[in-house]
NUZAKE-435025 format. One line per 2 residues: number of its first residue (from 0); their letters; for each residue x, y, z of N, C-alpha, C. Coordinates in Angstrom, 2 decimals, always signed. Atoms other than C-alpha are relative to their C-alpha. Layout:
BEGIN
NUM> a> X/Y/Z/X/Y/Z/X/Y/Z ~ ...
//
This chain:
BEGIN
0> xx> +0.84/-1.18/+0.00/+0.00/+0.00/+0.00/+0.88/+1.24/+0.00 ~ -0.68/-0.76/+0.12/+1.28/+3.43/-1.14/-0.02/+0.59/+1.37
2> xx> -0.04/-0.78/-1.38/+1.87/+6.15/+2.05/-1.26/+0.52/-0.57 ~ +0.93/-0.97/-0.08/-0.72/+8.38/+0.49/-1.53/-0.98/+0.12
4> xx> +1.18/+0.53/-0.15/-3.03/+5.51/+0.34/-0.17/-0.66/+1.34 ~ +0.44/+0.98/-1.74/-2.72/+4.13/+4.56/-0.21/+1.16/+0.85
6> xx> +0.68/-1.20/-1.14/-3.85/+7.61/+5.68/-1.60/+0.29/-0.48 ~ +2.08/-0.39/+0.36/-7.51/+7.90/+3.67/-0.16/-0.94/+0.87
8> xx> +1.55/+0.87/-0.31/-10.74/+6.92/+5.24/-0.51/-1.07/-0.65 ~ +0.83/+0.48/+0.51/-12.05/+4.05/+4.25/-1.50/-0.27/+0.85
10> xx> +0.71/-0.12/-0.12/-14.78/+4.12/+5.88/-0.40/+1.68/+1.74 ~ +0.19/-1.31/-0.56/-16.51/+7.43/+7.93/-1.39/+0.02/+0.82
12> xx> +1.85/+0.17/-0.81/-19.51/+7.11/+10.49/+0.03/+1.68/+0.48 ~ +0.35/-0.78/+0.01/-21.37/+9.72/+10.76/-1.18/+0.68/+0.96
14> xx> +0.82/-0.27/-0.78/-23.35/+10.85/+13.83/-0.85/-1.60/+0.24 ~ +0.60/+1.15/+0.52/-24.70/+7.31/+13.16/-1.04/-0.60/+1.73
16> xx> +0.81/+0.29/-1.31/-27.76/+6.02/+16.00/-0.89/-1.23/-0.60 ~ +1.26/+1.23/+0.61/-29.79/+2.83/+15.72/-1.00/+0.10/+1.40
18> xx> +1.10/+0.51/-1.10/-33.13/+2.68/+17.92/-0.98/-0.89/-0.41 ~ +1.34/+1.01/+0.29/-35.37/-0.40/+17.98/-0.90/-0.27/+1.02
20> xx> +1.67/-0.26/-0.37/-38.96/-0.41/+18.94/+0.06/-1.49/+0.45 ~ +0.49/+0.98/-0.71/-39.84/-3.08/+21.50/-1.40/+0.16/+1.06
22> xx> +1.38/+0.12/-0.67/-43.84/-3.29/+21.96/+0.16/+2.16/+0.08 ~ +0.55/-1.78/-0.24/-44.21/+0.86/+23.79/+1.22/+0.56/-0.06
24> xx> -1.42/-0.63/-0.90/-40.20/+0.95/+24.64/+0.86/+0.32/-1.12 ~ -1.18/-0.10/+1.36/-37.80/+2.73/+21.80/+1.93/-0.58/+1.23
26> xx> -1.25/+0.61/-0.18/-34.20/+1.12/+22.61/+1.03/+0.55/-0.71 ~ -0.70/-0.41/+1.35/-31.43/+3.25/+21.51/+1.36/-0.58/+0.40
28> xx> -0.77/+1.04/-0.05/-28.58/+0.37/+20.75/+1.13/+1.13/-0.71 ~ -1.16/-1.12/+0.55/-26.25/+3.39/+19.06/-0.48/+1.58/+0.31
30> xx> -0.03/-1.10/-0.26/-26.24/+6.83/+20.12/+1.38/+1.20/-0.92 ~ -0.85/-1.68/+0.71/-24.66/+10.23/+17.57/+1.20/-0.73/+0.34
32> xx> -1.58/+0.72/+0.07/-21.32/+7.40/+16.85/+0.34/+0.75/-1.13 ~ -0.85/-0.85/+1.27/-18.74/+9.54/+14.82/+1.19/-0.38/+0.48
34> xx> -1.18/+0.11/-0.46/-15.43/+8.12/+14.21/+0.67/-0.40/-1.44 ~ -0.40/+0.62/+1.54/-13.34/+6.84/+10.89/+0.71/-1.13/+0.40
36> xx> -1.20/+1.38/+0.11/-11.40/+3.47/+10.03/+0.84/+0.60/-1.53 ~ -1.14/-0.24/+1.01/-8.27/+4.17/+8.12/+0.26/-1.43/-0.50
38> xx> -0.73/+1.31/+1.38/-7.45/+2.15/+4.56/+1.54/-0.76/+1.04 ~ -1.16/+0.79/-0.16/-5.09/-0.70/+6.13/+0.03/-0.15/+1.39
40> xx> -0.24/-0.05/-1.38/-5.94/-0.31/+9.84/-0.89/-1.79/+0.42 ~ +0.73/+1.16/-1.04/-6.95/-3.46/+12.30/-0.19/+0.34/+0.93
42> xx> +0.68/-0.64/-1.25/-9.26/-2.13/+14.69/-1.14/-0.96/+0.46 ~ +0.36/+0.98/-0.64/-10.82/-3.98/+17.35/-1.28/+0.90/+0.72
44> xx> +1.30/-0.92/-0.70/-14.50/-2.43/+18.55/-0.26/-0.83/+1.71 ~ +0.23/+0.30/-1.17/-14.64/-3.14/+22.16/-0.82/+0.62/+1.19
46> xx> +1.27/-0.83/-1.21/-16.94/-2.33/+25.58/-0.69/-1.27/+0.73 ~ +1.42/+1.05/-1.05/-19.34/-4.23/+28.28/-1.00/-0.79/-1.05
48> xx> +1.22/+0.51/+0.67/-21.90/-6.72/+27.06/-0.99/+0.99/-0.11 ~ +0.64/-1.22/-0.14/-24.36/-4.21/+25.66/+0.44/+1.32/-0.13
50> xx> -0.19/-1.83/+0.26/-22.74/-1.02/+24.61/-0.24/+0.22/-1.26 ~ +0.74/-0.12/+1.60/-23.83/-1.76/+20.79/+1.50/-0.50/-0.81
52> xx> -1.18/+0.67/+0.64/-20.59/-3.49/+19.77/-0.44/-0.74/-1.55 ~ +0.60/+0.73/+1.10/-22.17/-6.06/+17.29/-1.01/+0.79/-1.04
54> xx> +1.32/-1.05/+0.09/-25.33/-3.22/+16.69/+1.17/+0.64/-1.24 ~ -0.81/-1.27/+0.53/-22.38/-0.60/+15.35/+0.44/-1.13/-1.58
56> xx> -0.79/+0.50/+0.98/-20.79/-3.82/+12.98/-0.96/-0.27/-0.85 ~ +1.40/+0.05/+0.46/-24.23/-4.65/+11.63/-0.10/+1.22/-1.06
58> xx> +0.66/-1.00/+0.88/-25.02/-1.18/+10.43/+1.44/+0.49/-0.97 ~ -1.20/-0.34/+0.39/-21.14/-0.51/+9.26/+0.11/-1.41/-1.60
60> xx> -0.19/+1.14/+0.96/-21.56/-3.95/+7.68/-1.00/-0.13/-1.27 ~ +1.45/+0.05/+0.50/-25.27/-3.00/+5.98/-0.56/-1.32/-0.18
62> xx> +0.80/+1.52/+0.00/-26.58/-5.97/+7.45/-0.88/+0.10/+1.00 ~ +0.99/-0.97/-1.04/-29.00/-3.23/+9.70/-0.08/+1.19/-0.66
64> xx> -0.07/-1.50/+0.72/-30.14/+0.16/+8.45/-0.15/+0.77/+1.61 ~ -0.05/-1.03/-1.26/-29.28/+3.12/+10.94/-1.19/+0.84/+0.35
66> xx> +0.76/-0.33/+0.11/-32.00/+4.60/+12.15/-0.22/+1.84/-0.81 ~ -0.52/-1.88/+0.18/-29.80/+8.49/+11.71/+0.87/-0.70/+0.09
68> xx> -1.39/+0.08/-0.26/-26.79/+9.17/+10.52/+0.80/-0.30/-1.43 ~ -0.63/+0.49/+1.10/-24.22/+8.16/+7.56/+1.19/-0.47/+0.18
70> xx> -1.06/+0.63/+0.08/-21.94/+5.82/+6.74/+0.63/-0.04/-1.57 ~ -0.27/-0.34/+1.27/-19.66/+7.13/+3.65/+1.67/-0.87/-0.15
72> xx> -0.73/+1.08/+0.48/-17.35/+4.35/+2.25/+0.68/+0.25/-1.27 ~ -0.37/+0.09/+1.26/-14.36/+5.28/-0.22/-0.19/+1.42/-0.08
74> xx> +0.40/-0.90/+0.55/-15.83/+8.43/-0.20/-1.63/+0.15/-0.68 ~ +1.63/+0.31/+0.30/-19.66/+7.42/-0.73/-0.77/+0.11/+0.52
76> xx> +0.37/+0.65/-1.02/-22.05/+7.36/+1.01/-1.33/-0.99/-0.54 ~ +0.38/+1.49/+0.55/-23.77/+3.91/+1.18/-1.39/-0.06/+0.61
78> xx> +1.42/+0.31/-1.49/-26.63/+4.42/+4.20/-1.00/-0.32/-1.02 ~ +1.25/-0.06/+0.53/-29.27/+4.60/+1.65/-0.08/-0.39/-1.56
80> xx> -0.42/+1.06/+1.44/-28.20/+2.14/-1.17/-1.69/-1.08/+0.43 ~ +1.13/+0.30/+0.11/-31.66/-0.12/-2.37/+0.54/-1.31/+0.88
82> xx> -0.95/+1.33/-0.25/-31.28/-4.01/-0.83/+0.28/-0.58/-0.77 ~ -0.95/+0.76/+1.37/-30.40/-5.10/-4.16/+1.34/+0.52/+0.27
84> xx> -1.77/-0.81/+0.13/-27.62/-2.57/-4.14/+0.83/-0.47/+1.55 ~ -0.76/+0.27/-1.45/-26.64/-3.39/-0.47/+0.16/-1.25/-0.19
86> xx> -0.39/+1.61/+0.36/-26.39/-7.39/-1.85/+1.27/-0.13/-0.38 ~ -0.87/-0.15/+1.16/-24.29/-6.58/-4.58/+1.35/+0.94/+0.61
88> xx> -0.94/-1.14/-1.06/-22.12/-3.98/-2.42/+0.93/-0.99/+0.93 ~ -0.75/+0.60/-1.09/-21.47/-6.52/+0.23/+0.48/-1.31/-0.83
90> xx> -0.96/+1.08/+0.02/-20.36/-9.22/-2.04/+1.26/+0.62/-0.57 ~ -1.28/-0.66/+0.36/-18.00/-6.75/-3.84/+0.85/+0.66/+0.98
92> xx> -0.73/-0.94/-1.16/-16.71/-4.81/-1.15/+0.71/-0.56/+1.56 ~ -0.21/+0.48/-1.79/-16.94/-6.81/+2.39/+0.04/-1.53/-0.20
94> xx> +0.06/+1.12/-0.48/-15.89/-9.46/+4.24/-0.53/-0.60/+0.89 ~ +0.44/+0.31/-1.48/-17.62/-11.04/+6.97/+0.17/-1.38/+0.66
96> xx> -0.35/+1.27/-1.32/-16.23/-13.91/+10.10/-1.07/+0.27/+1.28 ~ +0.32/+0.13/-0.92/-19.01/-14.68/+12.75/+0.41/-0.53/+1.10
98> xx> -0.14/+0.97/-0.91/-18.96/-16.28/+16.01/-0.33/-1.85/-0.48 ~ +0.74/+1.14/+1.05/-21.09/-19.03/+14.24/+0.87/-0.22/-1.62
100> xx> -0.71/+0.33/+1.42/-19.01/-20.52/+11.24/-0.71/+0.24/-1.20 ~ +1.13/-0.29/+1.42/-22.59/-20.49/+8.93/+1.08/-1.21/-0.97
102> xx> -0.52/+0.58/+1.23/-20.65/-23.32/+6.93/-0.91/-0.60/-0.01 ~ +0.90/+1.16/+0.17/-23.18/-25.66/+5.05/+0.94/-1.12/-0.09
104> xx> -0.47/+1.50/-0.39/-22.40/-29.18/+6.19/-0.10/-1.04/-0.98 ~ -0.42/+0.99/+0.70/-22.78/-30.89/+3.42/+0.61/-0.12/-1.34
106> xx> -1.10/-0.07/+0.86/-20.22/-29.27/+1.38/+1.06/+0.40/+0.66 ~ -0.88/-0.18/-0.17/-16.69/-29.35/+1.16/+0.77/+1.64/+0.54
108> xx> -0.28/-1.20/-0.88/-14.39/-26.56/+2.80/+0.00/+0.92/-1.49 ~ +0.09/-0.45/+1.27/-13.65/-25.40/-0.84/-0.79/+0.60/-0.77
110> xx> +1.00/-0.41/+0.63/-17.30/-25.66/-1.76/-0.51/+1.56/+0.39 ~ +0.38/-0.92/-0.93/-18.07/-23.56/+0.86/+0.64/+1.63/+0.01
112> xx> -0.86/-1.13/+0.82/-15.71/-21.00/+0.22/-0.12/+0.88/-1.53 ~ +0.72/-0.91/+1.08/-16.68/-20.13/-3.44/-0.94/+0.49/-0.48
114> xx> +1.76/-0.66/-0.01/-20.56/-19.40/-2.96/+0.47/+1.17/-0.42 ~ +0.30/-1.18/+0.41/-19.78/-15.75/-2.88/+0.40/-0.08/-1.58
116> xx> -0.44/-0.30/+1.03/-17.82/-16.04/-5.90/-1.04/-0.27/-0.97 ~ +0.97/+0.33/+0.98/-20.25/-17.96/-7.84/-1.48/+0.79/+0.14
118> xx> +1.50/-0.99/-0.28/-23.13/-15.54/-6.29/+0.40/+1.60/-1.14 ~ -0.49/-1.09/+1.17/-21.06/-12.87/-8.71/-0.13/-0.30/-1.56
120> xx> -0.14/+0.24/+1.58/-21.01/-14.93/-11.93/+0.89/-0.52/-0.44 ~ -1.41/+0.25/+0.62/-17.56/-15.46/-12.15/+0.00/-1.84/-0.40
122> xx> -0.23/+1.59/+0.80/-16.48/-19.05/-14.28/+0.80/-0.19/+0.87 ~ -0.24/+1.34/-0.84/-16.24/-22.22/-12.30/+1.72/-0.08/-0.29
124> xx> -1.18/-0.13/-0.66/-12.20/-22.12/-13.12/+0.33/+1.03/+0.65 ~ -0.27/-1.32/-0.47/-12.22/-18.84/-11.82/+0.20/+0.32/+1.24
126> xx> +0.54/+0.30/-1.30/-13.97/-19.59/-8.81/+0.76/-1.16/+0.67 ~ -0.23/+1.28/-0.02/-12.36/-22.92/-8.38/+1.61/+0.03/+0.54
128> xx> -1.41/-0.12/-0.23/-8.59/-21.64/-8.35/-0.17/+1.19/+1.17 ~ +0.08/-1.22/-1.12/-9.50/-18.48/-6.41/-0.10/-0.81/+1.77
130> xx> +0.85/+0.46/-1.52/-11.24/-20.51/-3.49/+1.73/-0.90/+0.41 ~ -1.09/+0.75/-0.58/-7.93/-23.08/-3.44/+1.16/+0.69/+0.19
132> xx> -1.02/-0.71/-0.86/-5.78/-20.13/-3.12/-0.28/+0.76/+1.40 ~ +0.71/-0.45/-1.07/-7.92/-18.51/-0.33/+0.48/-1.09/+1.03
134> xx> +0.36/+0.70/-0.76/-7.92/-21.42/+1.42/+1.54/-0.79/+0.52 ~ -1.88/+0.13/-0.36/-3.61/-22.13/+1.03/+0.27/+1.24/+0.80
136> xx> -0.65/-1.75/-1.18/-3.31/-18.31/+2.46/-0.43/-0.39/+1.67 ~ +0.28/+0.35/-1.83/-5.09/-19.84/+5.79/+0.58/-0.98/+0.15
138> xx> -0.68/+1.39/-0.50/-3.13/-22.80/+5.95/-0.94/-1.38/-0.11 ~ +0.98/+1.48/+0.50/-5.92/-25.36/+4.65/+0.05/-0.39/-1.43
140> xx> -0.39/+0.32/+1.25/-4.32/-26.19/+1.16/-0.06/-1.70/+0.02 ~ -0.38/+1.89/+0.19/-4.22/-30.07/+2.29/-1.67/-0.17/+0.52
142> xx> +1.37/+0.13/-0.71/-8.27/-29.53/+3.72/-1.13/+0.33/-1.04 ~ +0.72/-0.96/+0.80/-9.53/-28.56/+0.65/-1.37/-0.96/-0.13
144> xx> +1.24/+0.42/+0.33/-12.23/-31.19/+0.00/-0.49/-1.09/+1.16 ~ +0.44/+0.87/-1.34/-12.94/-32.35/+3.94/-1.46/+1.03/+0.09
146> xx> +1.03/-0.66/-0.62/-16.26/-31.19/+5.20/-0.09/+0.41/+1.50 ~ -0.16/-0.99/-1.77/-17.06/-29.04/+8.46/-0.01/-1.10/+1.12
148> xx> +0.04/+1.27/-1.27/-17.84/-32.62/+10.41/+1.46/-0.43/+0.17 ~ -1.33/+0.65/-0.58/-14.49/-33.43/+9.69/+1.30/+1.00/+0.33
150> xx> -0.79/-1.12/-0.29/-12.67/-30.28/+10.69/-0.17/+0.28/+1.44 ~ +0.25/-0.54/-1.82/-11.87/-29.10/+14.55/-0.79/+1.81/-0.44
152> xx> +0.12/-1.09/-0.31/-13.37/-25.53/+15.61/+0.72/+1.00/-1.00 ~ -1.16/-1.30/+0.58/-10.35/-23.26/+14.50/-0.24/-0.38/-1.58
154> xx> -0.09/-0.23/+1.49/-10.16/-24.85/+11.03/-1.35/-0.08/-1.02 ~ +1.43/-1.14/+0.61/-13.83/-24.14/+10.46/-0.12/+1.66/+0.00
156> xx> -0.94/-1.08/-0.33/-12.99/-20.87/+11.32/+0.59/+0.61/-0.87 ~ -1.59/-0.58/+1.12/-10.01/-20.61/+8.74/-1.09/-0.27/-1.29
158> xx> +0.99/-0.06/+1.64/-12.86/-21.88/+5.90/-0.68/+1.17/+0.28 ~ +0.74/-1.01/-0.41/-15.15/-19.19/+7.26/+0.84/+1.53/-0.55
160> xx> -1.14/-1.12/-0.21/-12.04/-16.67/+7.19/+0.11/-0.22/-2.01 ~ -0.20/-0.27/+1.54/-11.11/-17.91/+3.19/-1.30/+0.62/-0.72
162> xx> +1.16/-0.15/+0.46/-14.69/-17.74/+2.43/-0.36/+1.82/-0.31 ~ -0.01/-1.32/+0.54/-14.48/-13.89/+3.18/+1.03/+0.82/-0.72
164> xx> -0.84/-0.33/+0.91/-11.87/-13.51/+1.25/-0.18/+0.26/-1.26 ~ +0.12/+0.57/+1.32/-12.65/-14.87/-1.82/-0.01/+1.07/-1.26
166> xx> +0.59/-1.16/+1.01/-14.37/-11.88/-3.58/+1.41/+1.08/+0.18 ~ -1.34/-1.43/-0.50/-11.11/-9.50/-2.25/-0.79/+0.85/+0.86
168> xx> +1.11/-1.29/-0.57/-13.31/-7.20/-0.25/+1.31/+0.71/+0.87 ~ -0.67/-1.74/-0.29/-11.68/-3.55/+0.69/-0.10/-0.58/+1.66
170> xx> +0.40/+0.09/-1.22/-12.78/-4.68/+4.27/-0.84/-1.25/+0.76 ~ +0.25/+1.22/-0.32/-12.90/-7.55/+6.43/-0.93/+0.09/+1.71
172> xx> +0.77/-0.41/-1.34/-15.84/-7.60/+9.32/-0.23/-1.28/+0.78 ~ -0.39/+1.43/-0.76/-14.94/-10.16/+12.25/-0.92/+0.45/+1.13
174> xx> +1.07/-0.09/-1.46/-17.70/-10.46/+15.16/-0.12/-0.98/+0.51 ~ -0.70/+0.56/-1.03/-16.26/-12.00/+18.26/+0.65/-1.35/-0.59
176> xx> -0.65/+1.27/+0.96/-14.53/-14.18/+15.67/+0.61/-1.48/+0.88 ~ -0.60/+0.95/-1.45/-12.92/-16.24/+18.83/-0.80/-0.24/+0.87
178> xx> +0.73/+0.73/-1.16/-15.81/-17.26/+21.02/-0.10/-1.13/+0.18 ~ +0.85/+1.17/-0.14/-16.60/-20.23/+20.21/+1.63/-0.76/+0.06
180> xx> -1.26/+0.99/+0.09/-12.57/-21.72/+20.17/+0.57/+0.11/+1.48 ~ -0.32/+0.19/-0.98/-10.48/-22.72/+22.55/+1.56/+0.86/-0.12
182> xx> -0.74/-0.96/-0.30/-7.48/-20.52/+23.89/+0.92/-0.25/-1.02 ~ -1.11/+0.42/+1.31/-4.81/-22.23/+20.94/-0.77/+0.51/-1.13
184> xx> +1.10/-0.08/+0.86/-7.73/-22.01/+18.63/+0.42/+1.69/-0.51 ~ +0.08/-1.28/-0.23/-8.10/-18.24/+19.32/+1.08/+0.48/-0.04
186> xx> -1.06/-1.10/+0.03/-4.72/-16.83/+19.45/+0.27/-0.04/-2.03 ~ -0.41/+0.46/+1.94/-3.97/-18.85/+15.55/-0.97/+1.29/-0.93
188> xx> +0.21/-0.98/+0.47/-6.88/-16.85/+14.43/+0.26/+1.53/+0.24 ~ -1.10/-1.41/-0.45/-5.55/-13.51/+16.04/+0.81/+0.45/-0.77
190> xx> -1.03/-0.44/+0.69/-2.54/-14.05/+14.45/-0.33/-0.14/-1.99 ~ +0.25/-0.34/+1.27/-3.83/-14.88/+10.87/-0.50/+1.46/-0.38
192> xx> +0.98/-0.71/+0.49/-6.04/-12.06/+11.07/+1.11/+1.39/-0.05 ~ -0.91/-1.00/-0.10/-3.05/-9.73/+12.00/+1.23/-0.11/-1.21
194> xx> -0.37/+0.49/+0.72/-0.75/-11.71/+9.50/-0.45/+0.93/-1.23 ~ +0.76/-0.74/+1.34/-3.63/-10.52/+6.71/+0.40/+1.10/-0.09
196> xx> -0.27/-1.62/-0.16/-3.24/-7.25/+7.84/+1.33/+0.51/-0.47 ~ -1.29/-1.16/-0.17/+0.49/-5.98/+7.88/+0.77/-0.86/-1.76
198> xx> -0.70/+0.30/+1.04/+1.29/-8.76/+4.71/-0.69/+0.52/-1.59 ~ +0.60/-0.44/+1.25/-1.99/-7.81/+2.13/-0.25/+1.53/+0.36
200> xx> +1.10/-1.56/-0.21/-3.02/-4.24/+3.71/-1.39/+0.03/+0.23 ~ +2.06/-0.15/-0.45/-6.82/-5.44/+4.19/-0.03/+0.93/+1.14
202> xx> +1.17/-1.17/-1.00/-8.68/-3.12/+6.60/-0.66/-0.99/+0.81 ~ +0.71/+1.01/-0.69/-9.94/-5.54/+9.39/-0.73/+0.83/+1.01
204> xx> +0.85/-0.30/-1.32/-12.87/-4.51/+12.19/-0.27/-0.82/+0.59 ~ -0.26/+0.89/-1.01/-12.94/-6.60/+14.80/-1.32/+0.25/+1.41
206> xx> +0.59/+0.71/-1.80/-15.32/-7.49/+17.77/+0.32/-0.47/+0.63 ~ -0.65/+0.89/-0.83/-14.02/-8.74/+20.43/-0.35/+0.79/+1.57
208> xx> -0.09/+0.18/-1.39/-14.42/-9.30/+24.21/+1.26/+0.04/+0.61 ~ -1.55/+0.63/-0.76/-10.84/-10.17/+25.05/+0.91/+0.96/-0.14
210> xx> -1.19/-1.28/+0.04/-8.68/-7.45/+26.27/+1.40/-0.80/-0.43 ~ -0.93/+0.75/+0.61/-5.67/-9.97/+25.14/+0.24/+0.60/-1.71
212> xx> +0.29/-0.33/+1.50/-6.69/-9.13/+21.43/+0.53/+1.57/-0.22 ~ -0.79/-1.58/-0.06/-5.55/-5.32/+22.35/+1.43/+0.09/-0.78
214> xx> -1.46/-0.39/+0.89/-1.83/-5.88/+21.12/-0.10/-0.92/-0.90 ~ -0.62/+0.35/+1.17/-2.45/-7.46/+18.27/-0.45/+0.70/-1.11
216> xx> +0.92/-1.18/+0.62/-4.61/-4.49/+16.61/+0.59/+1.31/+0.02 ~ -0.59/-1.60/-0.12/-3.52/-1.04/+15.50/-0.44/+0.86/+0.88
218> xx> +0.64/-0.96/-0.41/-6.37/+0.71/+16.77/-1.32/-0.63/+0.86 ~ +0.82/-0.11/-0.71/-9.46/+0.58/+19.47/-0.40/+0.69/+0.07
220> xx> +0.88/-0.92/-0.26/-12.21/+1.74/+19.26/-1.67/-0.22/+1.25 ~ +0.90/-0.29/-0.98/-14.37/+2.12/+22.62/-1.34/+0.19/+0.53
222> xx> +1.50/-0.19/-0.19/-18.16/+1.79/+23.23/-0.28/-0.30/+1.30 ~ +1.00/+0.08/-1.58/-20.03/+2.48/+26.41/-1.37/+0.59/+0.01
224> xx> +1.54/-0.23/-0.06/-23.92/+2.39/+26.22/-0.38/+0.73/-0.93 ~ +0.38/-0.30/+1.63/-24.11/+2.71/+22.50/+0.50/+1.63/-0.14
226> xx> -0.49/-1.15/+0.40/-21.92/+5.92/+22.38/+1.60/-0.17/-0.02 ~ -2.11/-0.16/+0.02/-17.92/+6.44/+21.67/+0.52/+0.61/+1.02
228> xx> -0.89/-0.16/-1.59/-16.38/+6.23/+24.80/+1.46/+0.68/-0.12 ~ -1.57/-0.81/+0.48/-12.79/+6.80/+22.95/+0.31/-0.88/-1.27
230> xx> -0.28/+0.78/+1.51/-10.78/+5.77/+19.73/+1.80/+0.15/+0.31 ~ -1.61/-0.28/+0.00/-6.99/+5.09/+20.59/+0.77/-1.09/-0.91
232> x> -0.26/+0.90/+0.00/-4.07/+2.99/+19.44/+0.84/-0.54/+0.90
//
């Protein structure tokens, strides 16, 4: 990545607030959040159960609409793209790692991995070589045609992780990517995810619980009761 290109914005929140209506009670899960993620940064969104951690990655991720507010991407802004266009957006643009792997079980790690691609169009060698290099960059080049029953935790995980790869997306969105593994499990992905970072330049956002996860991230960014508590590194 050039210098002039690891100081832009890639992405820019903008006063941004989500409130959801439960029965008489409005719930506001984001409160007037303004902050940027810099092209090439690994930032880790952290806070108490409940300060809108997941809420903030959701609407950043347009996989929630804000209730107020903007989120301008690249220089865009995206808040109010149709849900066709927000389909088509997130397979070109983003990546996304849950807690939950979401792999279908009764395809291979491989298979599993080139959905997005083939959700674009792109030709079956296209898709086919892409997914088996995705899937050598995580260290599963010898796993390529095992299924999720026959994989531990972590290296469901690492398919999950190629899977958002695949398409290239500008930006990779990880939510509490490490819950569900065990402490070996969890550091491996850590370090891939930091690995990605400083060897391709991706842009990683991060959820996470685990003050541990602090030094392996450029930047933190701070939530307390759905408002920006602070943004350091």
């Amino acid at each position: 990545m050039t210098p002039d290109k690891a100081n832009e914005s890639l992405i820019e929140i903008r006063s941004l607030s989500r409130i959801y209506t439960m029965g008489e009670v409005n719930v506001r899960a984001l409160n007037n959040v303004t902050f940027d993620i810099k092209r090439g940064e690994f930032a880790a969104i952290m806070g108490k159960s409940g300060s809108g951690k997941s809420t903030l990655l959701h609407q950043l991720g347009l996989l929630d609409m804000p209730t107020s507010g903007e989120i301008i991407f690249n220089g865009n802004n995206i808040s109010g793209l149709s849900e066709s266009g927000k389909a088509r957006f997130r397979l070109l643009k983003f990546g996304y790692v849950f807690q939950e792997y979401a792999l279908l079980p009764e395809l291979t790690a491989l298979e599993n991995v080139y959905l997005p691609a083939m959700a674009l169009g792109r030709r079956k060698e296209e898709y086919m070589k892409a997914g088996t290099e995705v899937l050598k960059q995580v260290g599963l080049g010898t796993r390529l045609h095992h299924r999720p029953r026959e994989m531990s935790g972590g290296e469901q995980q690492r398919v999950a992780i190629a899977r958002a790869l695949i398409n290239k997306p500008d930006i990779l969105f990880a939510d509490e990517p490490t819950a569900n593994l065990d402490s070996i499990s969890s550091k491996q992905i850590i370090e891939l995810f930091q690995k990605l970072n400083k060897e391709t330049g991706l842009t990683i956002l991060m959820v996470t619980h685990e003050p541990d996860d602090m030094k392996y991230v450029s930047t933190v960014v701070w939530l307390r009761d759905g408002e920006l508590a602070e943004r350091g590194t």
